[in-house]
N, C-alpha and C positions, 0 to 999 in steps of 0.2 A: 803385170797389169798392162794389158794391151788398148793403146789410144788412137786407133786410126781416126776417130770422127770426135765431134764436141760433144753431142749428143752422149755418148758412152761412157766420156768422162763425166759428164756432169752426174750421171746416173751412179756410177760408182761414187764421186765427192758425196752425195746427196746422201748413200749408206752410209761412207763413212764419217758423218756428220753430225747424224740424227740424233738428236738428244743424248749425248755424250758428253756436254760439258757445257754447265750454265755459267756463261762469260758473265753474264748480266748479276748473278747473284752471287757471284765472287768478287764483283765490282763493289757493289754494296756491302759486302762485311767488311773492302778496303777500306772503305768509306768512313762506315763505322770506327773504325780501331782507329784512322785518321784522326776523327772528331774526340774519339776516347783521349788520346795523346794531347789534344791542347786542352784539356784541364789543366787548371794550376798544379790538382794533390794527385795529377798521374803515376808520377816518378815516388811520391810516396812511398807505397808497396813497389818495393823494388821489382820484389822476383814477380810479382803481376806484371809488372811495366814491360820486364824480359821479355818473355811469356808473350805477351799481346806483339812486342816490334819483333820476335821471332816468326809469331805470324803473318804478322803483315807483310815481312819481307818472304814467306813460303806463295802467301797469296798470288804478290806480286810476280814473283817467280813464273806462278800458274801462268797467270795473265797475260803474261807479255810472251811465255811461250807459246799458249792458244794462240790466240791474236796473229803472232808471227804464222802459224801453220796455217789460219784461216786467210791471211791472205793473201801467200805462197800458193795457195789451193786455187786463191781466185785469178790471181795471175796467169796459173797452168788452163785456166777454163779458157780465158780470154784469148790465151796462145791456140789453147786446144782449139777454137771454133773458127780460128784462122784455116783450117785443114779442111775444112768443109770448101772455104771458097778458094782454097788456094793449095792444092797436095803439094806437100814437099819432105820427102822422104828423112831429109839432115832434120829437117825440125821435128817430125815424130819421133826421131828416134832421139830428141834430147826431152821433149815431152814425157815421154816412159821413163826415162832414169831418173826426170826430177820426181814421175810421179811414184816409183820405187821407193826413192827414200823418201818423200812423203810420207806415206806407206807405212814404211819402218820405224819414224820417230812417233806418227799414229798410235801404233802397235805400242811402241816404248808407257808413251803416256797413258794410254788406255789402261794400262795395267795398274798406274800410279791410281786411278780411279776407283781398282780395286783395293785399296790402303783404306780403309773407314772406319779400322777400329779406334779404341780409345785413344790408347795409344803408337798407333803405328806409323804416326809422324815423328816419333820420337827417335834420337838414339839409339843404339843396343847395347847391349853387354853382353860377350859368349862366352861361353866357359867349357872347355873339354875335360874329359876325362879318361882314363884307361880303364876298361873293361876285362875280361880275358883275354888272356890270350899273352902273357907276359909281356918279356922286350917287343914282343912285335907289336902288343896293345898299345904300347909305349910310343913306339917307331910312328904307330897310327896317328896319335895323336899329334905328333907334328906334321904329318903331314896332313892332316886334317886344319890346323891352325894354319899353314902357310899356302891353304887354299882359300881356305875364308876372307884370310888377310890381304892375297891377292887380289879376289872377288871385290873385296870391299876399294881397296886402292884402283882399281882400274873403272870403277865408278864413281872413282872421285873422293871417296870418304876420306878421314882423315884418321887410320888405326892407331890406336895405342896399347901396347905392351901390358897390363896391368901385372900380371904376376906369373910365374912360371913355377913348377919345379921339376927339377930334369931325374930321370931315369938314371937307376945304378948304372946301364950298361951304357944305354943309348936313347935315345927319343927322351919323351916328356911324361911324367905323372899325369901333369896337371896344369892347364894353362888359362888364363882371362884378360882375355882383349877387348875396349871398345873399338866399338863402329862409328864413329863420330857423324851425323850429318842426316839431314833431311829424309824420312820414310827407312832409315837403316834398317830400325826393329821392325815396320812392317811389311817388309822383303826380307826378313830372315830368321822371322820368327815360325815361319812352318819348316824347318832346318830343325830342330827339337827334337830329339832322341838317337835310340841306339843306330848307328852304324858300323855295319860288318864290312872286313878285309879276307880278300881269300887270295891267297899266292903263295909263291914257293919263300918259305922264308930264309932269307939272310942271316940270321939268328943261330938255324941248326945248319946243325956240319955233315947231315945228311939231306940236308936241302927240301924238308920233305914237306909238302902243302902244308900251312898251318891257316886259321880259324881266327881272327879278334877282332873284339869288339870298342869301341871308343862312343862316349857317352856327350851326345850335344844339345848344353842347356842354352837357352837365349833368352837374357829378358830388358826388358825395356830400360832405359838408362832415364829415371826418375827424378835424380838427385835434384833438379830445381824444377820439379813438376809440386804441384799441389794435391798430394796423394797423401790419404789418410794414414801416415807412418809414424807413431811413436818412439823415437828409439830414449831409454831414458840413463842417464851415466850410470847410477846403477844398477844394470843390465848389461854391462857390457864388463869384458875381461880381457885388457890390452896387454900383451907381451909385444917386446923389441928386442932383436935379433939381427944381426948380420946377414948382409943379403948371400944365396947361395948363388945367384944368377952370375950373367953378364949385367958390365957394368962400369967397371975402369976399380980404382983403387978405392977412389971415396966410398964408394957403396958398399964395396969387399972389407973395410976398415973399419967403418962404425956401425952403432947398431942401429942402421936407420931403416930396417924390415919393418914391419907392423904385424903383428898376427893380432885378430880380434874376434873374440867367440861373445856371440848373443845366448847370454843364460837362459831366457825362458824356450828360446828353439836348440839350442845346441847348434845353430851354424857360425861357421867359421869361416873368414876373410882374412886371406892373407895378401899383402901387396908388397914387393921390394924391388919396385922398378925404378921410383925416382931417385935421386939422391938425399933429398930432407926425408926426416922421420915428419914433419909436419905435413907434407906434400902426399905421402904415403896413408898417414892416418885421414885424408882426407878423404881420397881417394878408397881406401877400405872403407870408409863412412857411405861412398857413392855407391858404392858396389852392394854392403850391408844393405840397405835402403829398398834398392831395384829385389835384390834374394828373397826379401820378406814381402815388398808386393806381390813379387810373380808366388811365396807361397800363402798372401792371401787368397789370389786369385784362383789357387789349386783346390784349396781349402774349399770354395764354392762352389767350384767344379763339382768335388768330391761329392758334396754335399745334393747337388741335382741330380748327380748319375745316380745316385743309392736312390733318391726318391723318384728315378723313373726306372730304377733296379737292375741299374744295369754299369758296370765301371769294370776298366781292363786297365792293368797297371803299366806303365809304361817303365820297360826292363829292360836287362839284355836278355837277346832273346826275341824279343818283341822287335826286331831291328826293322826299321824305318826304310834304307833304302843299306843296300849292297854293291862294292864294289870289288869287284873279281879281275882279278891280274892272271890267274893260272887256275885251269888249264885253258879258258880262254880269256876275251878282255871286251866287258859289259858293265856298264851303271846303273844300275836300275831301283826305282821309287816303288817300293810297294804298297804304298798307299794311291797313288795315281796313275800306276802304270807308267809313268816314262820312264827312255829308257835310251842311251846311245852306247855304242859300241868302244871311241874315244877314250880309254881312262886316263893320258894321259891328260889331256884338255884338262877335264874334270878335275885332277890334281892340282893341276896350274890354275884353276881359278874359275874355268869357264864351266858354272853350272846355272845359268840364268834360264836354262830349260828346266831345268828341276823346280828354281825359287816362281817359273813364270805358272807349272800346273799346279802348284800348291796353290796360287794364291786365285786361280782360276775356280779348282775343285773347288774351295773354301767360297769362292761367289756362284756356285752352284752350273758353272757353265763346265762343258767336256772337257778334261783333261788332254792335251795332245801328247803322245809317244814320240 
């Protein structure tokens, strides 16, 4: 972003400004939830009370980081129009790189703007799985989980483990980790389905390209949301089990697993990360909770695509985005077209180009490659 004159910048601030974010009317739902708090029977309803000081503090958040950008923005103007009566080369070129990362944290929040679903302030919960492809479906899946979990850790989240189960040979069955923290689920809820592995596998002793696939569910981490959930004791089928995981000896010594299947759906939660069976059962209660909204929500899906006649099921097969190690080394989203060459990045965590056109495509603007 080139700032020789005041004029140019101001013109660029003015686009990047334009009704992008109403300070004014985020001021006033503070306000609101303010005045809601000194009620006497606030704290009454607990999980209400949460609920509304979780907001207030996401609002605030907003607010004070607008605020702060707008004005940083006005600062660089005032510097900027210094240039008009006075060139000086040391000061344009620190004008540009404050207004660079302006720019970038712009760009950053801009996107937070695209979060307006229900729930996409919420939490996550992801859950992998192995698809074809044997050990190496396996092998996928953790490397898939210690991408996520990177992603999510280098923006601050706060991951937790929830359940594993490890592969005869190698890798993981099957794994479910929260995302702890502010818009989790709606930055990674367009992550949702099959993804393919193409490389020379590790596995065979002829080293020969192999094919798998790893299954990624995400759904919103509900457990103190006020979400139309019944679960009722009997509906439910608890076994306790020794954990198979990592864990130290407590966890390896008693039966403090949790497996818990919902009868009327047949799904099944299993958790054996903490060391209480209490802590565990709860925690599969969170998990149960988020599996059956995200399959009420399928449920309506279902239900509108047949009545506009038209539904494609999401499978393996159907893979979502690709990533190829051999015979060369490409990422690519098939749903938006992105795409970079880096797999290893992508492994390590850095996929905030993939999470940034999904959520793009989904507000109806171009996707970027």
């Amino acid at each position: 972003m080139s700032l020789p004159t005041a004029s140019k910048h101001n013109a660029a601030a003015s686009k990047k400004w334009r009704c992008i974010f109403d300070l004014a009317e985020k001021q006033r739902q503070i306000e609101a939830i303010e005045q809601e708090s000194l009620a006497p029977d606030f704290y009454a309803d607990r999980q209400h009370a949460q609920r509304q000081m979780r907001a207030l503090s996401r609002l605030r958040d907003e607010v004070t980081t607008w605020e702060s950008l707008r004005t940083r923005a006005g600062e660089l103007h005032e510097l900027a129009a210094m240039l008009d009566e006075a060139p000086d080369s040391d000061l344009q070129t620190e004008i540009e790189a404050s207004a660079r990362q302006i720019d970038e944290e712009l760009e950053r929040e801009r996107f937070k703007l695209l979060l307006s679903g229900e729930h996409d302030a919420s939490s996550a919960i992801v859950s992998i799985h192995a698809g074809n492809g044997g050990t190496d479906a396996q092998d996928w899946v953790q490397m898939l989980q210690r991408a996520y979990m990177r992603w999510g850790e280098s923006h601050g989240y706060r991951v937790e483990l929830l359940d594993e189960m490890p592969g005869e040979e190698a890798g993981i069955k099957s794994t479910t980790f929260s995302v702890n923290g502010p818009y989790a689920y709606g930055y990674l809820r367009g992550e949702a389905g099959a993804q393919r592995l193409i490389r020379l596998s590790p596995f065979d002793a002829s080293h020969r390209r192999q094919t798998s696939f790893a299954k990624v569910e995400v759904m919103p981490d509900v457990g103190d949301e006020p979400v139309e959930i019944v679960i009722r004791p009997e509906d439910l089928e608890i076994d306790t089990f020794r954990s198979t995981g990592k864990g130290g000896q407590h966890i390896n010594k008693t039966d403090s697993a949790v497996r818990m299947r919902h009868k009327p759906t047949g799904i099944v939660v299993t958790c054996q990360n903490e060391r209480s069976q209490i802590q565990n059962r709860e925690l599969a209660l969170r998990v149960l909770k988020s599996r059956l909204y995200e399959l009420q929500i399928e449920e309506r899906e279902r239900e509108q695509a047949r009545l506009k006649g038209a539904h494609v099921e999401a499978d393996f097969g159907n893979q979502v985005r690709t990533v190829t190690i051999h015979p060369y080394s490409l990422v690519k989203d098939h749903r938006t077209g992105a795409e970079q060459g880096d797999t290893s990045s992508y492994l390590n965590g850095e996929m905030d180009r993939f999470i940034q056109a999904g959520l793009t495509a989904r507000a109806g603007e171009p996707a970027q490659a």
